[in-house]
Residue, then its C-alpha position, 0 to 999 in steps of 0.5 A: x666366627x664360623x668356619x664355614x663362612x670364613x672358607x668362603x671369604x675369599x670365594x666371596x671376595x673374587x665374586x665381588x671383585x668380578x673374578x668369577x673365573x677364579x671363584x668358579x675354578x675355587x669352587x670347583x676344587x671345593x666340589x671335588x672334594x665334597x660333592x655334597x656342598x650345598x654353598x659350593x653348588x650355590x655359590x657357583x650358580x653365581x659364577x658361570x654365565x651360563x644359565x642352563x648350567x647355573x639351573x643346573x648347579x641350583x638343581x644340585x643345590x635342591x638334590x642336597x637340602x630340598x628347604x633351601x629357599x633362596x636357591x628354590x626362588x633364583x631357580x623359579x626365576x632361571x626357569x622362566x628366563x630360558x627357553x628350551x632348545x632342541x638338540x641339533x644332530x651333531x649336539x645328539x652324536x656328541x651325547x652318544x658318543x660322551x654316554x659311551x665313552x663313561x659308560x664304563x666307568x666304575x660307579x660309586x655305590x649310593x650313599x657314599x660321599x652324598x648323604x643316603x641315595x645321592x649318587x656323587x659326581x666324578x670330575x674330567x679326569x684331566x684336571x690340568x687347568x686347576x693347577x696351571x696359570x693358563x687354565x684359570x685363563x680360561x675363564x669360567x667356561x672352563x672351569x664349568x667343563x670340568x663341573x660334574x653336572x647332571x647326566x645329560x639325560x636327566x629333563x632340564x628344570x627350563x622344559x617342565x611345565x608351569x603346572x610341574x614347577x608349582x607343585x615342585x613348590x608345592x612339595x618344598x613348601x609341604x615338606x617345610x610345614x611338616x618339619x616345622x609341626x614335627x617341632x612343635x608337635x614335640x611339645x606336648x603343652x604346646x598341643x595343649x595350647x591349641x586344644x584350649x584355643x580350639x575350646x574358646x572358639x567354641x564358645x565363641x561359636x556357641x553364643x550366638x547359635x544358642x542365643x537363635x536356638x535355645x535360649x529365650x533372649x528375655x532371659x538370657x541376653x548378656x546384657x539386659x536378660x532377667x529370669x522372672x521366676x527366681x526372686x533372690x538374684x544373685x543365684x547359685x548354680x542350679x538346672x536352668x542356670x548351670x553357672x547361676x545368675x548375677x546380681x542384676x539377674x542375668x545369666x552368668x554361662x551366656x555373659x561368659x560366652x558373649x565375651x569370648x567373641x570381644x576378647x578374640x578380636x582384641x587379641x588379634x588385633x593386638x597379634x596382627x599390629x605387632x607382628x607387622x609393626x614389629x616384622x617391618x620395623x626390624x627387617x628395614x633395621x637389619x637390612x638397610x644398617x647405617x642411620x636407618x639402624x640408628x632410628x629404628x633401633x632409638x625409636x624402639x628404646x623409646x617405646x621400651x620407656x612406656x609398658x603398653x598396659x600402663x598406655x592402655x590404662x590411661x587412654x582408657x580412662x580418657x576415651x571410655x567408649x573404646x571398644x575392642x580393636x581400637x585397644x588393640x591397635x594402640x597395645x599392638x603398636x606399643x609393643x610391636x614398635x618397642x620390645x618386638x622390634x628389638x628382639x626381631x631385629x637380632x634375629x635378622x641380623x643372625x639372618x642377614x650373616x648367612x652365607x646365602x644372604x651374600x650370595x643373593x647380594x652377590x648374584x645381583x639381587x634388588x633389595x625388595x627381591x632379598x628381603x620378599x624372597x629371602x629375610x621374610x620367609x626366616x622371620x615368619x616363625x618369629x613373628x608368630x610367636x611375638x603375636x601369641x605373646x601380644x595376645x596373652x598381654x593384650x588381654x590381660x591389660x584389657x581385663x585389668x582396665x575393666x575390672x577397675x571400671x576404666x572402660x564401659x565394654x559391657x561384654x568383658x570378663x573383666x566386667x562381670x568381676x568388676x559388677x559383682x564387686x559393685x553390686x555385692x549384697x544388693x540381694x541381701x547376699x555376698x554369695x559372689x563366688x560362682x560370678x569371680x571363679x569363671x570369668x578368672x579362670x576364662x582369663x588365666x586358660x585364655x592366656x595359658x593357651x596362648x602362652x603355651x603355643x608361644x612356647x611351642x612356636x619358640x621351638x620352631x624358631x630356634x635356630x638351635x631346634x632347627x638344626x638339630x632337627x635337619x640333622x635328625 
C-alpha cells in the first residue's frame, strides 16, 4: 500500500463523512509540518467554504508542482465563479496594520523547507485551536485562519484576465510537452523512428508531384505504365529506371512510391479505431467498476480469442474489393476491443487510485468532469502508443494478405512481391531479385519505424520515467 495515501485515509474519511472542519484543521497541521505538501494543499481546497481562499490553496498547489492538472482545471473553474470585490476602507487598514504588525518577523531563506525558490509559509503563532476541543468547534473558518496563505499583496487568480489565464495554460501545457520530449528524446532509436516516418512521408509526398512534373504517365503509371524502348521486361536497374522495371514492364520506384500513400492510410485507420475503441472501452471499465467492469473486461477476453491478422485474412478473401480503410477499420476494432482494452484498463485503474482522483470525488465533481478533465489526460501517452503498435500490425497483416493474392489492391507492397511471383519467367527470366528487395525492406523500415516510436513513447508512459523524471 502507499504510504502517502494511507496518510491521508483518514482526512478522506472526515471529507466523506462531511467532517470538513476536522479535515481542514488535519491538514493544517499537515501544513506546518511540510509547507510544501502539494495533497495537503489540494486537499484543503476541498475543506473550506470559502472560494477565494480555496483559489488560494490550488495557487499553492500550482507554486508546488506547476503539471498538476486536476488542480490546473477546479482552479480555471473557481476562477470564472468569483468575482473580484474591491477592498473597503476598514479591509485596507486591517492589511496595513497585519503588514506592519509581520514586517518584522524573521524570514526563511529560499529554498528552505520549499524546494529551490519557494519561499515557506509561517503558521499564526497561536495555535491553541489545534489542540483544544473548542477549536475543532470552530469550524473550518478556523482552521483557515491559521492556513498560511499568500501574501495579501499577491494579484488573486479571480482579477487576471481571460487572456492572462489562457496563456497560464498555455504555459502548464507547454512545460507538459517539453518534459514528455525530453523523455522521448533520450531514446535515441526513438529519433530514428521518426526520421523513417518523416522519410515515408516523402515518398508519399513525392508521387504524385513527380507523376505532373517529371515522369511521362505513358511509362511510369504504377498501374498500366510501359517503356516501349526496352524489350526485355523485366529490367535491371539502369538511368531511366533507378530500381528497374517488372515483368509487365512498369517502373518499379514509381509502383514503390504509389503505395506509400494506401499503406499511411491503412495504418491510420488502424491507429485512430484502436485508440479510440481501446481509450473508451477501458476508461468506462476503470471508472464505472461493478457489471460495467464485468462486460468490458469479458467482451475483451473474447476479442483476445480472434488474432486480428487471421480475421483480416478471412474477410479478405470474402470481399476483395476492400481497400485500405475498411482493413483498417475491421484490424483497428479487433484489436482496440481486445488486447488494447486490457492493457489500458490496467492502466487507469493504477490512475483511478491516485489520491487526486479522490479528491476530484470528493470536491463533487460529475462523472463526465473527472474523466474529461482528470482519466483522459493520463491516458493519452497510452493510447499513442497503442496506436503505433496497431500501425506496424495493421500493415503487416495487410502485406500478407496481399502477397498470397487474397486482395485485388493494385497499389501494395504486398502486391508487387505477389506479381513477381506470379510472372517470373514470363520474360525469359527469373532475375526478380531488384522487384522482392524494395518492397521487403519498405515493409520491414515502415514497421521498424513505428515500432521504434512506440519504444519511445513507452518512456513517456511509464509511470516509473515519469517519476524519475519529475525528481530530476
Amino acid at each position: 500500500m502507499n504510504p502517502s495515501r494511507e496518510s491521508v485515509r483518514p482526512i478522506l474519511k472526515r471529507l466523506s463523512a462531511g467532517k470538513n472542519a476536522e479535515a481542514a484543521i488535519l491538514l493544517a497541521r499537515r501544513i506546518e509540518r511540510n509547507p510544501s505538501d502539494e495533497v495537503a494543499w489540494h486537499l484543503l481546497s476541498s475543506a473550506l467554504s470559502d472560494p477565494k481562499q480555496q483559489i488560494q490553496c490550488l495557487e499553492r498547489v500550482l507554486e508546488i508542482n506547476p503539471q498538476n492538472q486536476a488542480a490546473a482545471s477546479r482552479l480555471a473553474e473557481l476562477s470564472g465563479a468569483v468575482e473580484p470585490v474591491e477592498a473597503t476602507d476598514e479591509e485596507s487598514e486591517e492589511e496595513e496594520e497585519d503588514d506592519a504588525s509581520t514586517a518584522d518577523r524573521p524570514r526563511p531563506p529560499p529554498g528552505i523547507g520549499g524546494g529551490p525558490g519557494i519561499q515557506p509559509h509561517h503558521f499564526n503563532p497561536n495555535r491553541s485551536w489545534l489542540t483544544s476541543p473548542a477549536g475543532v468547534g470552530r469550524g473550518a473558518s478556523a482552521a483557515a485562519a491559521a492556513v498560511p496563505f499568500p501574501a495579501r499583496g499577491a494579484v488573486p487568480i479571480a482579477r487576471r484576465s481571460r487572456r492572462q489565464r489562457l496563456r497560464i495554460r498555455s504555459r502548464l501545457w507547454w512545460q507538459r510537452a517539453r518534459m514528455d520530449w525530453r523523455a522521448f528524446s533520450e531514446s535515441p532509436l526513438a529519433i530514428l523512428g521518426v526520421v523513417l516516418i518523416l522519410l515515408f512521408a516523402l515518398m508519399a509526398i513525392a508521387h504524385p508531384i513527380l507523376m505532373r512534373t517529371v515522369w511521362p504517365s505513358g511509362i511510369y503509371d504504377p498501374v498500366t505504365g510501359y517503356d516501349t524502348t526496352i524489350f526485355d521486361h523485366p529490367s535491371l536497374p539502369g538511368r531511366g529506371h533507378l530500381l528497374g522495371t517488372d515483368t509487365l514492364g512498369r517502373d518499379v520506384l514509381s509502383m514503390l512510391l504509389a503505395a506509400t500513400t494506401p499503406t499511411f492510410v491503412l495504418g491510420l485507420t488502424a491507429a485512430l479505431t484502436t485508440a479510440l475503441i481501446g481509450t473508451v472501452l477501458s476508461v468506462t471499465a476503470a471508472y464505472f467498476r461493478g457489471k460495467t467492469d464485468a462486460v468490458l473486461t469479458n467482451l475483451a477476453d473474447v476479442f483476445l480469442l480472434f488474432p486480428a491478422p487471421v480475421i483480416m485474412v478471412i474477410i479478405g478473401a470474402r470481399f476483395r474489393e476492400l481497400g485500405p480503410v475498411p482493413l483498417g477499420f475491421i484490424y483497428g476494432l479487433v484489436t482496440g476491443a481486445g488486447a488494447t482494452v486490457i492493457v489500458m484498463r490496467a492502466h487507469a485503474l493504477q490512475v483511478m487510485s491516485k489520491p487526486y482522483m479522490q479528491a476530484a470525488e470528493i470536491a463533487g465533481g460529475s462523472s463526465w468532469h473527472i474523466i474529461v478533465k482528470h482519466l483522459l489526460p493520463a491516458m493519452l501517452p497510452l493510447a499513442a502508443l497503442q496506436m503505433m503498435i496497431a500501425v506496424t500490425g495493421a500493415v503487416v497483416a495487410d502485406g500478407f494478405i496481399s502477397f498470397f493474392g487474397l486482395t485485388r489492391t493494385t497499389s501494395n507492397w504486398g502486391t508487387i512481391i505477389y506479381n513477381a511471383f506470379v510472372y517470373r519467367g514470363i520474360g525469359g527470366t527469373d532475375r526478380i531479385w531488384h522487384l522482392i528487395l524494395p518492397a521487403a525492406i519498405c515493409f520491414s523500415l515502415f514497421a521498424l519505424g513505428f515500432y521504434l516510436v512506440s519504444r519511445g513513447l513507452h518512456r513517456v508512459a511509464s509511470p516509473t520515467i515519469r517519476s524519475e523524471e519529475n525528481r530530476i
